[in-house]
MARMI-221700 format. One record per residue (C-alpha): z, x, y. Coordinates in pm, 1 decimal. Example, Ala and Ser with C-alpha at 12.3 -4.5 7.8 and 13.67 -1.06 7.14 Angstrom:
<rs>
(r (780.0,1230.0,-450.0))
(r (714.0,1367.0,-106.0))
</rs>
This chain:
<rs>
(r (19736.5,828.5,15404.5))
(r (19434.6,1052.6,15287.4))
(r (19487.7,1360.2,15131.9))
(r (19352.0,1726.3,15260.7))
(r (18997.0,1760.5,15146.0))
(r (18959.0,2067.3,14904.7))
(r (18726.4,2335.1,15053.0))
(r (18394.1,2394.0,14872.3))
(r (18478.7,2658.5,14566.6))
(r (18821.0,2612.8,14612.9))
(r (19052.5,2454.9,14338.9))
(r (19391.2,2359.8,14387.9))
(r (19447.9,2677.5,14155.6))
(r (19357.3,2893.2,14433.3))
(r (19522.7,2722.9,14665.3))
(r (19830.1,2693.7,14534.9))
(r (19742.6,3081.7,14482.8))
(r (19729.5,3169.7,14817.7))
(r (19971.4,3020.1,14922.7))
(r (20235.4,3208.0,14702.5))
(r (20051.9,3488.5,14829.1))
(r (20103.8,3373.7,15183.6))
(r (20445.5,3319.4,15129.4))
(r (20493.7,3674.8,14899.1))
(r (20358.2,3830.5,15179.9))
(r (20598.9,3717.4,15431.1))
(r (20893.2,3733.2,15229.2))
(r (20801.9,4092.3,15175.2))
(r (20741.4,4140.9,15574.2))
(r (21097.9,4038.0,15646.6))
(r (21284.8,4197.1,15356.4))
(r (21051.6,4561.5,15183.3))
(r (21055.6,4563.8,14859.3))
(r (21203.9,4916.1,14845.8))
(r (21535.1,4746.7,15040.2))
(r (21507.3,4442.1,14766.2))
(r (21518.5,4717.8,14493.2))
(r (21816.1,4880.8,14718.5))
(r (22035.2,4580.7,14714.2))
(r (21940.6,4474.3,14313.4))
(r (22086.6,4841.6,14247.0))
(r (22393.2,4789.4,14431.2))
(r (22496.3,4447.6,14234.1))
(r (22402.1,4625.8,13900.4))
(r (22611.6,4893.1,14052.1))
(r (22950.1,4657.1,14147.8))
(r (22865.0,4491.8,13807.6))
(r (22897.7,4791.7,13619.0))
(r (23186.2,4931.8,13818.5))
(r (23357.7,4609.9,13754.0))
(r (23353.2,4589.5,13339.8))
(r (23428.7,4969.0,13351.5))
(r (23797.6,4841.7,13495.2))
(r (23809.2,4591.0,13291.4))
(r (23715.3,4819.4,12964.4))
(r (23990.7,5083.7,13104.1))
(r (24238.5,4859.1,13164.3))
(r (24226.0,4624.7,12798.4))
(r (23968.2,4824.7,12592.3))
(r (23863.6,4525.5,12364.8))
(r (23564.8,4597.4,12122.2))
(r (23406.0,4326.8,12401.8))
(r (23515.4,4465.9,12702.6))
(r (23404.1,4831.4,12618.6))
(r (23015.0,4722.2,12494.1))
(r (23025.3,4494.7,12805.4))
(r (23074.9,4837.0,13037.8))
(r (22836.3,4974.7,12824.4))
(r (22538.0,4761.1,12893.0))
(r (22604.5,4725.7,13213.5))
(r (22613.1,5096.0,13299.7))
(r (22306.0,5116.6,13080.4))
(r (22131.3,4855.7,13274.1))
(r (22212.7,4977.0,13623.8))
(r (22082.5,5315.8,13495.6))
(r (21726.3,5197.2,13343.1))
(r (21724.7,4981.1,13691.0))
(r (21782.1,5262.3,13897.6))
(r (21543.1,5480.4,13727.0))
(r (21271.6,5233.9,13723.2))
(r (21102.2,5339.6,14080.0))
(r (21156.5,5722.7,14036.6))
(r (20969.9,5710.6,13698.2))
(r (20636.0,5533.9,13885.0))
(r (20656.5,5760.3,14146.1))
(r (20671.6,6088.8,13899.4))
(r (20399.0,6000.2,13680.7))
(r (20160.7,6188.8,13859.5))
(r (20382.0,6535.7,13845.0))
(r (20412.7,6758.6,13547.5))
(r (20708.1,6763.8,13334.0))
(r (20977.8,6946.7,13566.8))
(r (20900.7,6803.0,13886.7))
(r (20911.1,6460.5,13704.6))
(r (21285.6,6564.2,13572.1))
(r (21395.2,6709.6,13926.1))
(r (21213.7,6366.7,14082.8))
(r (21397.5,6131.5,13846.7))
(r (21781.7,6350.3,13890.2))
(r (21758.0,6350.3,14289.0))
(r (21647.0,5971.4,14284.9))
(r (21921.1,5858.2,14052.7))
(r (22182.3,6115.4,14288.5))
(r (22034.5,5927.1,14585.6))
(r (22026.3,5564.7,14449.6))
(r (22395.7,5636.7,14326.9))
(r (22518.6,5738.5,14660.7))
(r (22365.7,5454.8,14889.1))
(r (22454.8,5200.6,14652.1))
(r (22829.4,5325.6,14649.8))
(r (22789.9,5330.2,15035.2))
(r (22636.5,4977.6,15075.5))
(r (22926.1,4832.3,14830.1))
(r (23178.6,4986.9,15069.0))
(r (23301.7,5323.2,14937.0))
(r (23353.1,5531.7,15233.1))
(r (23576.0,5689.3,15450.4))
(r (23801.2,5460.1,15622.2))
(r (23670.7,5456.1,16036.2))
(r (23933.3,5404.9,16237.2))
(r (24092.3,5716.5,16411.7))
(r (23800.1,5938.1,16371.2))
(r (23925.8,6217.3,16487.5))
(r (24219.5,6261.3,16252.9))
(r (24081.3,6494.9,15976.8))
(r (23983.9,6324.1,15662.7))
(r (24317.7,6381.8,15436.1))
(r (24519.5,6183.4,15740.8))
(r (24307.5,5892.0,15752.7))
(r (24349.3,5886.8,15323.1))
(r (24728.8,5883.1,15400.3))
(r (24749.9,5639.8,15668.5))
(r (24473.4,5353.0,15533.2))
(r (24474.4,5408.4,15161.7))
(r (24787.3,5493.2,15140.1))
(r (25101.1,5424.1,15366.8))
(r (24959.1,5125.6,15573.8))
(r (24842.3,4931.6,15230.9))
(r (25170.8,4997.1,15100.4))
(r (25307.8,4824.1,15414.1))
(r (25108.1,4546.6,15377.9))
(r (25183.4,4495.7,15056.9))
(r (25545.4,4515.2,15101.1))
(r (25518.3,4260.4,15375.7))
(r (25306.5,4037.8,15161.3))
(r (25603.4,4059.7,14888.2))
(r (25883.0,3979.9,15099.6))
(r (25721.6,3691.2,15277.0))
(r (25651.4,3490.3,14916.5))
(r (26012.3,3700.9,14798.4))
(r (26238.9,3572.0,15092.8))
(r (26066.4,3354.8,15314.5))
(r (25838.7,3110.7,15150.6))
(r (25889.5,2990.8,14829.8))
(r (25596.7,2872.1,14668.4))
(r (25766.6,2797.3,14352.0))
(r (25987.1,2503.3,14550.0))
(r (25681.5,2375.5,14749.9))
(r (25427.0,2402.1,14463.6))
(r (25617.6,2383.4,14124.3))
(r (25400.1,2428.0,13835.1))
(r (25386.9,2170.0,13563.7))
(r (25060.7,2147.1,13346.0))
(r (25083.8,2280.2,13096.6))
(r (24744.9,2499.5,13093.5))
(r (24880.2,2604.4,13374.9))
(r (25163.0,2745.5,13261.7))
(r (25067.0,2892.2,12952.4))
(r (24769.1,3129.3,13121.0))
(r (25116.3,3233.2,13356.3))
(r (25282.5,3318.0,13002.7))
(r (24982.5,3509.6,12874.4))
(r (24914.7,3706.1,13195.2))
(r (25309.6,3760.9,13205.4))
(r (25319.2,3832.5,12816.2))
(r (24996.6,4097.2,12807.5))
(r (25173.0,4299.4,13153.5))
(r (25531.1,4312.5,12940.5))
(r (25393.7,4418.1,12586.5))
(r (25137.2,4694.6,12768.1))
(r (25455.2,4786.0,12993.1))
(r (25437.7,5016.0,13300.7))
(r (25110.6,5169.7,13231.1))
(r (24946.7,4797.0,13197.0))
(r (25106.3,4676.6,13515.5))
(r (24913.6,4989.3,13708.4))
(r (24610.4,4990.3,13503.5))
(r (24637.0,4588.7,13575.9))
(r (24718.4,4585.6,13884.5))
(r (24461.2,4833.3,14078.1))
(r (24166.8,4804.2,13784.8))
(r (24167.8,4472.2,13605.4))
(r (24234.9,4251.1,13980.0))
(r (24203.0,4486.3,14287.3))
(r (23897.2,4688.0,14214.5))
(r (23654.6,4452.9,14074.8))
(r (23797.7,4151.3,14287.2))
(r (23781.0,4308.5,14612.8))
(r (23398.7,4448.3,14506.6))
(r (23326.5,4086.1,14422.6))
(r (23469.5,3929.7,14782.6))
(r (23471.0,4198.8,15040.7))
(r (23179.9,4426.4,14937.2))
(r (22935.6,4190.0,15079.3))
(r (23146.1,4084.2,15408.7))
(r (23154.1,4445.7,15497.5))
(r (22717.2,4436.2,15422.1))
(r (22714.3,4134.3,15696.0))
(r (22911.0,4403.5,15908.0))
(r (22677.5,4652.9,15894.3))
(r (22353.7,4482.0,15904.4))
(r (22507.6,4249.7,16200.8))
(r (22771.5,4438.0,16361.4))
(r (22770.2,4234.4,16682.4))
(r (22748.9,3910.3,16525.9))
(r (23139.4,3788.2,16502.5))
(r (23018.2,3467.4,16426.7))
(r (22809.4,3536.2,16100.3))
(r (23066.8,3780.3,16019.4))
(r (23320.5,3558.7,16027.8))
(r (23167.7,3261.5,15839.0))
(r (23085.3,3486.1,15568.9))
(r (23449.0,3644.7,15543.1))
(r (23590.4,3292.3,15543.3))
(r (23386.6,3178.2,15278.8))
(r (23477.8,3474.2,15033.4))
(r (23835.2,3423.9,15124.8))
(r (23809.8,3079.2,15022.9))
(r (23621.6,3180.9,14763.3))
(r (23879.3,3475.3,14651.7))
(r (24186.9,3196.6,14709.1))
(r (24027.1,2929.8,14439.2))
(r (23951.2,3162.4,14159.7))
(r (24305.5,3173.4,14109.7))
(r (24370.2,2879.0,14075.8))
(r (24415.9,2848.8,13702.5))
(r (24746.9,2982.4,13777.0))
(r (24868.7,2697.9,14025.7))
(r (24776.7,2657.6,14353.8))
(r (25093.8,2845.8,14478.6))
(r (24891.5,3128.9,14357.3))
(r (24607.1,2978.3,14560.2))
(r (24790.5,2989.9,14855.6))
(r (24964.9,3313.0,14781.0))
(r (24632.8,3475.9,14740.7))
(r (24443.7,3309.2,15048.9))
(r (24737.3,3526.0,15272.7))
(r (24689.8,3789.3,15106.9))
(r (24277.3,3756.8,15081.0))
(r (24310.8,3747.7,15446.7))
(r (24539.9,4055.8,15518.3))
(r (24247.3,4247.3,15266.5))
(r (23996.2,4145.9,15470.1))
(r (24139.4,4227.5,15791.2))
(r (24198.4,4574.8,15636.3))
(r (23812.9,4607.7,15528.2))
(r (23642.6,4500.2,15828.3))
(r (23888.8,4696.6,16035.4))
(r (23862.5,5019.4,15867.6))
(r (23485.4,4916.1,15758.1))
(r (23570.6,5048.1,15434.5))
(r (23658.3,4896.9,15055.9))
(r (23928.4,5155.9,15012.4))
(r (24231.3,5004.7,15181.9))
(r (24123.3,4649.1,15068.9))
(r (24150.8,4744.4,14737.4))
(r (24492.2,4983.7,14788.3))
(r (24684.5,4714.8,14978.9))
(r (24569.7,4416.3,14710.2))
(r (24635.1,4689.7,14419.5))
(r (24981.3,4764.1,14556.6))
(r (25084.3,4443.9,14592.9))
(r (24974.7,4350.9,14240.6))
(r (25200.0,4627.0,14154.0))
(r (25509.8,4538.0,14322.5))
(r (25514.2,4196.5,14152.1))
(r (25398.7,4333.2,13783.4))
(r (25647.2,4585.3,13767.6))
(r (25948.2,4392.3,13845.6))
(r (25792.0,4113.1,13574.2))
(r (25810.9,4432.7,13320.0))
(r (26143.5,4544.2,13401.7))
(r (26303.5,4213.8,13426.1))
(r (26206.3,4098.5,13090.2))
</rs>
């Protein structure tokens, strides 16, 4: 097979060159930089948002310089395209330029991650669509989630646990909730599992909604995959957990793309956290 002659004062420099440039160009054509820069800024943002419940919840000399940084890197990121732009403006335009692009940056990215008024029943006013899908139908859910595991299936018969890393990270995670008592199981339940965990799996199904709202298909592949996703990471606590967490993955997710909102998602999986950390605290 012969190869492609090389053009006259070409190199394959150049042409390996242009071709990135072909290709930067295109890439650029079907996603703008400024949206590229949009979505960076919202996973700095869900990063950030993320250590800051960890920090809250168990304030460790690691967990509080890890919120830190990553607050302080969202920040410098976010300001990063404001500060070109203002370079040409005198000193107080450049300060009201920089303040109304972080403001704006701040508010899209908390949209895009999910942070928004619950949709459903749009014509309630906004404090009755609060109660009803961050408040009493997540507690529902969660209740229901608790007495299907409490009374109906037993995961501990069908999927006893028996190594032993295994059952020491259930003794640490059992020991930290008891010694921190009631305040730990909240804090625990809502900021160091609900919160950043729903972020990490539901933030970008509810993305795929809005970009392809018509697309069930799409939608649903990507849902399934976080769910699956969402089911394994717990599975250094047995795969009872596993399963107990792909039911309730799914209930969250129904909840999200329902309501096209992170709120109840992250009520209904922080409530039923809840129910089961508080009766390990006052059982012990």
């Amino acid at each position: 097979m012969t190869t492609p002659a090389v053009r006259s004062g070409t190199t394959p420099l150049t042409v390996v060159r242009s071709r990135y440039e072909l290709m930067r160009d295109a890439w650029y054509r079907l996603i703008p930089a400024r949206t590229q820069i949009r979505f960076l800024s919202t996973v700095l943002l869900g990063y950030a948002i993320h250590n800051a419940a960890y920090a809250v919840d168990d304030p460790t000399r690691e967990n509080l310089k890890d919120a830190f940084l990553s607050w302080l890197f969202w920040l410098v990121f976010a300001l990063v395209p404001p500060i070109a732009k203002a370079k040409a403006g005198g000193r107080w335009p450049r300060i009201r330029s920089l303040t109304r692009s972080l403001r704006v940056t701040w508010v899209r990215s908390i949209r895009w991650l999910g942070f928004v008024m619950p949709r459903p029943n749009s014509q309630m006013s906004a404090w009755r669509r609060i109660g009803l899908w961050v408040l009493l139908i997540p507690v529902l859910v969660a209740i229901g989630n608790y007495l299907l595991f409490a009374y109906g299936v037993n995961l501990d018969t069908w999927f006893p646990v028996t190594d032993p890393d295994t059952i020491a990270a259930n003794e640490a995670r059992k020991e930290f909730l008891i010694r921190g008592g009631i305040f730990t199981a909240v804090t625990g339940a809502f900021l160091h599992a609900a919160l950043p965990e729903e972020i990490l799996h539901r933030s970008g199904v509810l993305a795929i909604q809005r970009w392809k709202p018509s697309n069930r298909v799409l939608i649903l592949s990507v849902a399934s995959v976080m769910l699956v996703l969402f089911a394994f990471a717990h599975l250094k606590f047995g795969f009872g957990n596993v399963v107990s967490a792909f039911i309730g993955g799914a209930l969250f997710t129904v909840l999200a793309l329902y309501t096209r909102s992170l709120w109840p998602a992250i009520a209904a999986h922080g409530f039923a956290n809840l129910i089961i950390e508080v009766q390990w605290v006052l059982n012990s």
